[in-house]
mmCIF file as Biopython writes it, N, C-alpha, C and O atoms, coordinates in Angstrom:
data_model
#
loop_
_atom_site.group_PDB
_atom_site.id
_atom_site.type_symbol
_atom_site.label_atom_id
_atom_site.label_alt_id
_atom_site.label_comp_id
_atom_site.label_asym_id
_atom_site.label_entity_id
_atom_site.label_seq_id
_atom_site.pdbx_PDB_ins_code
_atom_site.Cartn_x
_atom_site.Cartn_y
_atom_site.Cartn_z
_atom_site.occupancy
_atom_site.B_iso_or_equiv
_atom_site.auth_seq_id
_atom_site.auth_asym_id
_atom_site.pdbx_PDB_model_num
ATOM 1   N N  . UNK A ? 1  ? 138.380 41.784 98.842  1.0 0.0 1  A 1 
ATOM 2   C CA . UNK A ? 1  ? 137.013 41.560 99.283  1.0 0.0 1  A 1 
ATOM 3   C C  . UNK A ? 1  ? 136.759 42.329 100.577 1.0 0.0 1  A 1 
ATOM 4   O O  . UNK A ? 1  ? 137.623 42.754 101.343 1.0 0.0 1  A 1 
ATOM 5   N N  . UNK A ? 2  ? 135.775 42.411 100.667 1.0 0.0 2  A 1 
ATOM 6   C CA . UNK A ? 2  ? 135.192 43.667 101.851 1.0 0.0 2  A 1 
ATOM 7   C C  . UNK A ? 2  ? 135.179 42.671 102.961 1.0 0.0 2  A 1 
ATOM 8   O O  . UNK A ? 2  ? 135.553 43.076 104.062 1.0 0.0 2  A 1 
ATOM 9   N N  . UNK A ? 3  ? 134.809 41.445 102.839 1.0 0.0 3  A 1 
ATOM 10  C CA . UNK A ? 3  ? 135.136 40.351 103.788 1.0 0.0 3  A 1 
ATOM 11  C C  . UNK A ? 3  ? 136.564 40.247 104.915 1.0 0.0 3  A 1 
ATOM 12  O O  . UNK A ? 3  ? 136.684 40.142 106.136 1.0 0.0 3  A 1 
ATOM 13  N N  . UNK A ? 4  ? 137.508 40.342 103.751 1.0 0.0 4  A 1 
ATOM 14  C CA . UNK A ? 4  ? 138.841 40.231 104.282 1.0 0.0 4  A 1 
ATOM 15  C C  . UNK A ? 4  ? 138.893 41.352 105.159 1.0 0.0 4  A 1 
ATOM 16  O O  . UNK A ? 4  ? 139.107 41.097 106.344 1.0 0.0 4  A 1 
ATOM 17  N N  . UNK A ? 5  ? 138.708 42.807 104.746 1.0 0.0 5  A 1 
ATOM 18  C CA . UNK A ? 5  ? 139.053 43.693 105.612 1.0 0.0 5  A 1 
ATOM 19  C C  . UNK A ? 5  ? 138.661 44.006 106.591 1.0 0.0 5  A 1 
ATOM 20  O O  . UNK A ? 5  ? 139.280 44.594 107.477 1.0 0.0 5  A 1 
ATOM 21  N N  . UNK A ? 6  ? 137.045 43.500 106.593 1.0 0.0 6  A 1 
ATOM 22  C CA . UNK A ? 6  ? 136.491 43.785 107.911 1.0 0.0 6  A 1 
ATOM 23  C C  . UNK A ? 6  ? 137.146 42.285 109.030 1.0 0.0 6  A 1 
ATOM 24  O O  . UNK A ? 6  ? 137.392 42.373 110.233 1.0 0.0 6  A 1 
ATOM 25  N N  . UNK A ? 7  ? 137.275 41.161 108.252 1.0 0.0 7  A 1 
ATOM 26  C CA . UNK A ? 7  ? 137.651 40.349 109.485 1.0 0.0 7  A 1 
ATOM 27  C C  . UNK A ? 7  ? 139.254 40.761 110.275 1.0 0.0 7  A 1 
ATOM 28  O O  . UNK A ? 7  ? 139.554 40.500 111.440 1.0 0.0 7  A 1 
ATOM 29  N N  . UNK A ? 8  ? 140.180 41.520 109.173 1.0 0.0 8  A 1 
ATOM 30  C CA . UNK A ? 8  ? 141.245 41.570 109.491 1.0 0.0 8  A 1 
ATOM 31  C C  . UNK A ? 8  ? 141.304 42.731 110.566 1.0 0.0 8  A 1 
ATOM 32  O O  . UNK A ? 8  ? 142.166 42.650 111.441 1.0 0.0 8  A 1 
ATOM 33  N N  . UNK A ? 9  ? 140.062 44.265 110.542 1.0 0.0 9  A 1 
ATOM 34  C CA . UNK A ? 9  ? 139.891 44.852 111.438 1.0 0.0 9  A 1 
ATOM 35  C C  . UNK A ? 9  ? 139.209 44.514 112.157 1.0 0.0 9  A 1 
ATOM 36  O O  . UNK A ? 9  ? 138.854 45.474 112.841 1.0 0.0 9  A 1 
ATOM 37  N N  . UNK A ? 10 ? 138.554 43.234 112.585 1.0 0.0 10 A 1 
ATOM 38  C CA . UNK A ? 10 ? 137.509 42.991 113.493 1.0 0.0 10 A 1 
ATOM 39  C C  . UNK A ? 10 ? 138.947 42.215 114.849 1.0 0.0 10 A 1 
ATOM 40  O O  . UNK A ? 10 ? 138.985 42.325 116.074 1.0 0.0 10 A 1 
ATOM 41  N N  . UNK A ? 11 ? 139.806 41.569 113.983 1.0 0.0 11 A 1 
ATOM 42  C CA . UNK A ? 11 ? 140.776 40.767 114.723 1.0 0.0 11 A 1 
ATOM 43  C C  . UNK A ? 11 ? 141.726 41.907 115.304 1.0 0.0 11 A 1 
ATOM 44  O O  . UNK A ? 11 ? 142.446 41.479 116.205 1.0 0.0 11 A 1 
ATOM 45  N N  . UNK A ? 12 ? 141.933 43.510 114.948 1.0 0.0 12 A 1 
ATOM 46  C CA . UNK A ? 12 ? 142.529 43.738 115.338 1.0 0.0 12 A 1 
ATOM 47  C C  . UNK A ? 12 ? 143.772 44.791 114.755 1.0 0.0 12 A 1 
ATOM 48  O O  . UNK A ? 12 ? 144.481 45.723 115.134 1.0 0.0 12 A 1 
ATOM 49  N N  . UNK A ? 13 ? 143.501 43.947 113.566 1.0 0.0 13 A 1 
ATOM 50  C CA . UNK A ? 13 ? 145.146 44.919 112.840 1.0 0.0 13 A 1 
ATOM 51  C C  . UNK A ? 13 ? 144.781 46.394 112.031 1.0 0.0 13 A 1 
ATOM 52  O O  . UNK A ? 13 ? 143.713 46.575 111.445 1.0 0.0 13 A 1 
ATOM 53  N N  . UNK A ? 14 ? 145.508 47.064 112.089 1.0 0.0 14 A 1 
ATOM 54  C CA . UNK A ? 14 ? 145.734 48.208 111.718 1.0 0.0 14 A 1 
ATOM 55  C C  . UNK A ? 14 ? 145.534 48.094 109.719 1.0 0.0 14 A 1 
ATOM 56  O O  . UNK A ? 14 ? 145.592 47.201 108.873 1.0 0.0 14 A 1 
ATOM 57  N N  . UNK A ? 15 ? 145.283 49.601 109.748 1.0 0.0 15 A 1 
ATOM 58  C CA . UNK A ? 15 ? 145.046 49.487 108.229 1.0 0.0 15 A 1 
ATOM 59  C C  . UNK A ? 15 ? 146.417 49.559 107.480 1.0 0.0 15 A 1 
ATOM 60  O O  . UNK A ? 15 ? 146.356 49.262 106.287 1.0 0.0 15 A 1 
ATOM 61  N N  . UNK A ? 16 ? 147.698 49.918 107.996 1.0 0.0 16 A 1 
ATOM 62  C CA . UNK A ? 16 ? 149.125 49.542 107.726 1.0 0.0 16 A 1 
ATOM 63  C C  . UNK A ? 16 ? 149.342 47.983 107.450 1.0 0.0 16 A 1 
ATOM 64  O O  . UNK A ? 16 ? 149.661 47.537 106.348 1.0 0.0 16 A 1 
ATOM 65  N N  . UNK A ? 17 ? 149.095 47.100 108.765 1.0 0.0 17 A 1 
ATOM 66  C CA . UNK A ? 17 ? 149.037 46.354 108.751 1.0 0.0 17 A 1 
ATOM 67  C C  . UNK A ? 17 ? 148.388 44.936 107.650 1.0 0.0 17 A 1 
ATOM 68  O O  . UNK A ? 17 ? 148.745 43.821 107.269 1.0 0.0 17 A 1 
ATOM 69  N N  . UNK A ? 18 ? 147.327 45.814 107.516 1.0 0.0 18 A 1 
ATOM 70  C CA . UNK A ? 18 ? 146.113 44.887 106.374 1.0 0.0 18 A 1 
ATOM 71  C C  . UNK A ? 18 ? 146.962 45.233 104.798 1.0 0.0 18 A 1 
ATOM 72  O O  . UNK A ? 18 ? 146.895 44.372 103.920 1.0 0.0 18 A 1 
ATOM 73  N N  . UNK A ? 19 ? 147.561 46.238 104.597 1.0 0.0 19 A 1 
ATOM 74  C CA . UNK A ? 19 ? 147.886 47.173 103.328 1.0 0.0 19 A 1 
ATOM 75  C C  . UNK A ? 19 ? 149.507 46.225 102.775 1.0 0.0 19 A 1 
ATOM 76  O O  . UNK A ? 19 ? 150.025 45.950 101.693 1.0 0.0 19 A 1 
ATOM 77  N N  . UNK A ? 20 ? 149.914 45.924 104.606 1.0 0.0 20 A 1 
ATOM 78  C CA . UNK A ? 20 ? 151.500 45.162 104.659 1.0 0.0 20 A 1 
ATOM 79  C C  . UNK A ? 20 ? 150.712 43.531 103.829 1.0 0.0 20 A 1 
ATOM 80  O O  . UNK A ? 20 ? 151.088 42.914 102.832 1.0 0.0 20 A 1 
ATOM 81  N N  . UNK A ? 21 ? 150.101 43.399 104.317 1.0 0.0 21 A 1 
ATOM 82  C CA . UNK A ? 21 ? 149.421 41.945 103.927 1.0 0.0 21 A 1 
ATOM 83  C C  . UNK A ? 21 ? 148.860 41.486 102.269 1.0 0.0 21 A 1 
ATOM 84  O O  . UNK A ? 21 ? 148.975 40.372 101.757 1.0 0.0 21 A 1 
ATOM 85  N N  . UNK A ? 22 ? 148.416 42.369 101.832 1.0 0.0 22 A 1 
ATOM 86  C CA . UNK A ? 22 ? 147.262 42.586 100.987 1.0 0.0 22 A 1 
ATOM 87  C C  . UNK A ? 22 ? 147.670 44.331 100.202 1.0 0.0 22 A 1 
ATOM 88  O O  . UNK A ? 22 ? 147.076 45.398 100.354 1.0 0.0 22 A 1 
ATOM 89  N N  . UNK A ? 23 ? 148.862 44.009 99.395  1.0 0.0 23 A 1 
ATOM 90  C CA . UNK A ? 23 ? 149.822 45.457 99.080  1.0 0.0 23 A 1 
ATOM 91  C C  . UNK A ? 23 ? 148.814 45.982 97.887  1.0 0.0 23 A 1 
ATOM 92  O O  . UNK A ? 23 ? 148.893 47.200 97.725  1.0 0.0 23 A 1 
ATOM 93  N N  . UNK A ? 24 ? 147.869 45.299 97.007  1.0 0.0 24 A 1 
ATOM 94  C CA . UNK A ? 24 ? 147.206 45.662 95.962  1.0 0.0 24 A 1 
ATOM 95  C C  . UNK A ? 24 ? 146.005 47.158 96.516  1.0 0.0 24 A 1 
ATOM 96  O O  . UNK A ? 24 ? 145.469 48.077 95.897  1.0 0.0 24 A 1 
ATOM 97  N N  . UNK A ? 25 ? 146.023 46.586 98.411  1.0 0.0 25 A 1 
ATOM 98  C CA . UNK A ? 25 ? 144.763 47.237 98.688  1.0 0.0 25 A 1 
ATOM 99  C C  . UNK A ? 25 ? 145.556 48.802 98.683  1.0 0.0 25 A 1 
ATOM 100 O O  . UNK A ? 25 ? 146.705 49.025 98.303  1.0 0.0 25 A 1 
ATOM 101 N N  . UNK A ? 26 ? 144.510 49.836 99.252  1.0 0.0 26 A 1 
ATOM 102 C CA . UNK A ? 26 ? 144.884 51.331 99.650  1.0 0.0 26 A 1 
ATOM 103 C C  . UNK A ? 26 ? 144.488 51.866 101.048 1.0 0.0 26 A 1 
ATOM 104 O O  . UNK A ? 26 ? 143.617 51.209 101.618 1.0 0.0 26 A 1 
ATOM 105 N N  . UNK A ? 27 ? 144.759 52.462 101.405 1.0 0.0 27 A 1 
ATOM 106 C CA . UNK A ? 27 ? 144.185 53.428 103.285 1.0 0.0 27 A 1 
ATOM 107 C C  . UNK A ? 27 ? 142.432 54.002 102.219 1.0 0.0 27 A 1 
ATOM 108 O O  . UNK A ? 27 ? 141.485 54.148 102.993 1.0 0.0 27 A 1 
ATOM 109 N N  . UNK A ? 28 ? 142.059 54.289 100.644 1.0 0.0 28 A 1 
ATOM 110 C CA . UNK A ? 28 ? 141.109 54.836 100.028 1.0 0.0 28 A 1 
ATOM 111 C C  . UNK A ? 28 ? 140.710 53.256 100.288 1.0 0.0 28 A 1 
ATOM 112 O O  . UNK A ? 28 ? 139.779 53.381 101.083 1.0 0.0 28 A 1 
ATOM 113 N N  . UNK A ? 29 ? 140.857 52.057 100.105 1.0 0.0 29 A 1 
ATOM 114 C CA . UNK A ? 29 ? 140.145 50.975 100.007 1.0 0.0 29 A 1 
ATOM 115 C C  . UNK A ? 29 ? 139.038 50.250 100.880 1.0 0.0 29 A 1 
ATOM 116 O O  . UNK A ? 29 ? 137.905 49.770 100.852 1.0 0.0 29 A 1 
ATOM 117 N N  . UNK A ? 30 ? 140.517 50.587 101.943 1.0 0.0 30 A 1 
ATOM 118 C CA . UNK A ? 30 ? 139.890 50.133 103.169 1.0 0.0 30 A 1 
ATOM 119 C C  . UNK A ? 30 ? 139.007 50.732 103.468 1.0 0.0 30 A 1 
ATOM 120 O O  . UNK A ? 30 ? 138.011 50.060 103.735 1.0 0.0 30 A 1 
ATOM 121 N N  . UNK A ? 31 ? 138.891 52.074 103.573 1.0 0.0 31 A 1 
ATOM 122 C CA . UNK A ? 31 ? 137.751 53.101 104.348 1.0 0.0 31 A 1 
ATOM 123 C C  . UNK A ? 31 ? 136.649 52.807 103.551 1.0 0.0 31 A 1 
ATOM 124 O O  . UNK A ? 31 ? 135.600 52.589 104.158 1.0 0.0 31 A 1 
ATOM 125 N N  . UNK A ? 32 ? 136.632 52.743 102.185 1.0 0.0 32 A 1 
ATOM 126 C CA . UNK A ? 32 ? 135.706 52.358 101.270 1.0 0.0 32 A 1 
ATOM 127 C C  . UNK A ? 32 ? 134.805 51.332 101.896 1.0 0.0 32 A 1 
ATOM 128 O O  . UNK A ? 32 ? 133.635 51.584 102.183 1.0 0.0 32 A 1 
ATOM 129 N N  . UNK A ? 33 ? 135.426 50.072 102.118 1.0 0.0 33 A 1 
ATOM 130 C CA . UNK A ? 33 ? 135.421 48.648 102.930 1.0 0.0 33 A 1 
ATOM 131 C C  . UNK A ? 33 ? 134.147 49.131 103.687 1.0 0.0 33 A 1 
ATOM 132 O O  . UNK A ? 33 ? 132.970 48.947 103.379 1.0 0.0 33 A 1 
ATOM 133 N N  . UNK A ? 34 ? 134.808 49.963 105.024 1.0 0.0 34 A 1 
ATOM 134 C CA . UNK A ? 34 ? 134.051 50.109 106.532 1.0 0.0 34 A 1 
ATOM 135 C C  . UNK A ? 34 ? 133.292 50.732 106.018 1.0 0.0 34 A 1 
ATOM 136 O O  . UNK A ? 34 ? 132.352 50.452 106.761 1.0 0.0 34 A 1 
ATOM 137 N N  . UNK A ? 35 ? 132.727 51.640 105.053 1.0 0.0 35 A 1 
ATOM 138 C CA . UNK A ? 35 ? 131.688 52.710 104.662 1.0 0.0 35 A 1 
ATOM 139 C C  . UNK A ? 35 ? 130.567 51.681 104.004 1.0 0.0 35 A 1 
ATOM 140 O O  . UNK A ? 35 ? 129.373 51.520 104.258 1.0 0.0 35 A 1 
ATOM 141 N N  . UNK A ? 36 ? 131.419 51.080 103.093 1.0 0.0 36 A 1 
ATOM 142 C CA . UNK A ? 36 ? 130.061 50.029 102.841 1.0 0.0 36 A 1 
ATOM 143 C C  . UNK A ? 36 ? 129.301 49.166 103.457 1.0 0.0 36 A 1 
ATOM 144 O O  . UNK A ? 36 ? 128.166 48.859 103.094 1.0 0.0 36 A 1 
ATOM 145 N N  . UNK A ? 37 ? 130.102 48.570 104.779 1.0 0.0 37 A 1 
ATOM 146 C CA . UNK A ? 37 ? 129.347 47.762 105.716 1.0 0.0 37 A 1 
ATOM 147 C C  . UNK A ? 37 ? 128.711 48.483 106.640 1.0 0.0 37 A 1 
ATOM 148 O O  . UNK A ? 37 ? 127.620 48.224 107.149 1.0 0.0 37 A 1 
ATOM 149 N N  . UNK A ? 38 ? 129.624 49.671 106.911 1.0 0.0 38 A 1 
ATOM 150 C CA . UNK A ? 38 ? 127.855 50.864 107.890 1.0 0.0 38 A 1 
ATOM 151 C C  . UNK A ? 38 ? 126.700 50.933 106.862 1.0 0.0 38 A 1 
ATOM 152 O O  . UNK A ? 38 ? 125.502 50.815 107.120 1.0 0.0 38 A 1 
ATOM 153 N N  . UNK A ? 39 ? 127.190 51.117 105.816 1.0 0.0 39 A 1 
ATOM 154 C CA . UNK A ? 39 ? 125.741 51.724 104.959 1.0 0.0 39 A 1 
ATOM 155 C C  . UNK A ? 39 ? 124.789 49.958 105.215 1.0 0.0 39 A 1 
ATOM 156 O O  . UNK A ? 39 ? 123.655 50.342 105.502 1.0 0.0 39 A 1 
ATOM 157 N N  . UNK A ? 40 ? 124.764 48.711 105.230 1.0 0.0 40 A 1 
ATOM 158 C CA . UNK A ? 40 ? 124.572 47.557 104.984 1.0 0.0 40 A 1 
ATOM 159 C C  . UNK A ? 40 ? 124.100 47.235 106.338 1.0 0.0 40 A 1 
ATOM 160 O O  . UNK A ? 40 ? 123.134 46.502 106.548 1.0 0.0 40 A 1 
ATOM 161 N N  . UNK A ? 41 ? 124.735 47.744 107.159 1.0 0.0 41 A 1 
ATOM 162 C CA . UNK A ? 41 ? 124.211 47.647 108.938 1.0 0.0 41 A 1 
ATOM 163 C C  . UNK A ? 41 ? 123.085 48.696 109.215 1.0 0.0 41 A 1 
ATOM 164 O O  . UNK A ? 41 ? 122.551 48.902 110.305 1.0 0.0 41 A 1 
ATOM 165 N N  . UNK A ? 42 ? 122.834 49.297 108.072 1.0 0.0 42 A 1 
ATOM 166 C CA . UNK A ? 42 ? 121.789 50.431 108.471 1.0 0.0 42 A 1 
ATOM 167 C C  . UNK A ? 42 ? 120.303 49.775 108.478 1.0 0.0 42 A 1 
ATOM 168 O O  . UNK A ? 42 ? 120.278 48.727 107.832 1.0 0.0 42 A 1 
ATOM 169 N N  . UNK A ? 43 ? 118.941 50.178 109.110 1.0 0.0 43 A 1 
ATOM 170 C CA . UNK A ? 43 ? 117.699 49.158 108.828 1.0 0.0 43 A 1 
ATOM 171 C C  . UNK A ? 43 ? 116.835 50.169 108.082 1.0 0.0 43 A 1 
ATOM 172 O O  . UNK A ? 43 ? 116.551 51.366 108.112 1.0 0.0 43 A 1 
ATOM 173 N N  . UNK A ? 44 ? 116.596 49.184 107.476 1.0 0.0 44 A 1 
ATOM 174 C CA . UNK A ? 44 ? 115.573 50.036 106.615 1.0 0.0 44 A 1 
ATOM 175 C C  . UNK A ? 44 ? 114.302 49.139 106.138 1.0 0.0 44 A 1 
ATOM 176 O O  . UNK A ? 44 ? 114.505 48.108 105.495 1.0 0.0 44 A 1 
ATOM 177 N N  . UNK A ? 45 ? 112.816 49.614 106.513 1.0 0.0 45 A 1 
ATOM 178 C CA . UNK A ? 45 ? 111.596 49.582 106.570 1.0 0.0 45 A 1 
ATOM 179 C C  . UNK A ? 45 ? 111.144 49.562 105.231 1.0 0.0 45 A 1 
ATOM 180 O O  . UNK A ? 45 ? 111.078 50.645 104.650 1.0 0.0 45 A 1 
ATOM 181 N N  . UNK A ? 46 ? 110.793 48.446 104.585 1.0 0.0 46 A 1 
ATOM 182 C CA . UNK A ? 46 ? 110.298 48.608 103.306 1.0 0.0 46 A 1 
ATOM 183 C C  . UNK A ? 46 ? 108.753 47.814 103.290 1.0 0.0 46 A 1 
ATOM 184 O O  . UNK A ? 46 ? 108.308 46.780 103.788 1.0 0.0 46 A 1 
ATOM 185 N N  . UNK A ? 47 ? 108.310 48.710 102.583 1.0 0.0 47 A 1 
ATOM 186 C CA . UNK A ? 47 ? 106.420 48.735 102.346 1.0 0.0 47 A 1 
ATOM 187 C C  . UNK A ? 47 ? 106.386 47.410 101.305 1.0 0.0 47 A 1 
ATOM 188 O O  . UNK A ? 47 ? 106.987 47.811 100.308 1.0 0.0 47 A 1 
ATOM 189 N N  . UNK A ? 48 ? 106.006 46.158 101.095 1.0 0.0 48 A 1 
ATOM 190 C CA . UNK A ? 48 ? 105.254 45.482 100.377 1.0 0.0 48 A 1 
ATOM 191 C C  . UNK A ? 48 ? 103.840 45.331 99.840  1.0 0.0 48 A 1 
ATOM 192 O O  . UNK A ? 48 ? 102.895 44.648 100.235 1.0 0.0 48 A 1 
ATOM 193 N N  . UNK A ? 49 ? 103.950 46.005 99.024  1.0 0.0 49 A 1 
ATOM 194 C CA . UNK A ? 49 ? 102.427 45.555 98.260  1.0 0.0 49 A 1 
ATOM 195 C C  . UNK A ? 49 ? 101.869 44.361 99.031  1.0 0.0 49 A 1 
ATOM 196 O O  . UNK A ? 49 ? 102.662 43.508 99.431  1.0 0.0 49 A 1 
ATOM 197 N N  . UNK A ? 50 ? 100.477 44.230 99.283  1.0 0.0 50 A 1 
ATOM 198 C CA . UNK A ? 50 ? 99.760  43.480 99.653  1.0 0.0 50 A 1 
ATOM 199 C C  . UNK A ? 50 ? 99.311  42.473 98.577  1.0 0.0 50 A 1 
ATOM 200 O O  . UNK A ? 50 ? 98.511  41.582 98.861  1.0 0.0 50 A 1 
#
């Protein structure tokens, strides 16, 4: 879950570290992870019909 990885880099540990923990994940997973929560932190202005 994208959950896990961001709390496990928010606390601190290395992506070795998260990979030692959680062996199913990849160094491709994780980055995946952080790419999806920038794209999700981005704002975006949307027009509603009146």
């Amino acid at each position: 879950m994208v959950s896990v990885i961001l709390d496990n880099l928010a606390e601190g540990a290395t992506a070795e570290e998260i990979i030692k923990s959680y062996p199913s994940l990849t160094r491709e997973a994780i980055q995946a992870a952080i790419s999806y929560a920038a794209q999700l932190s981005h704002e975006r202005v949307l027009t509603l019909p009146a």
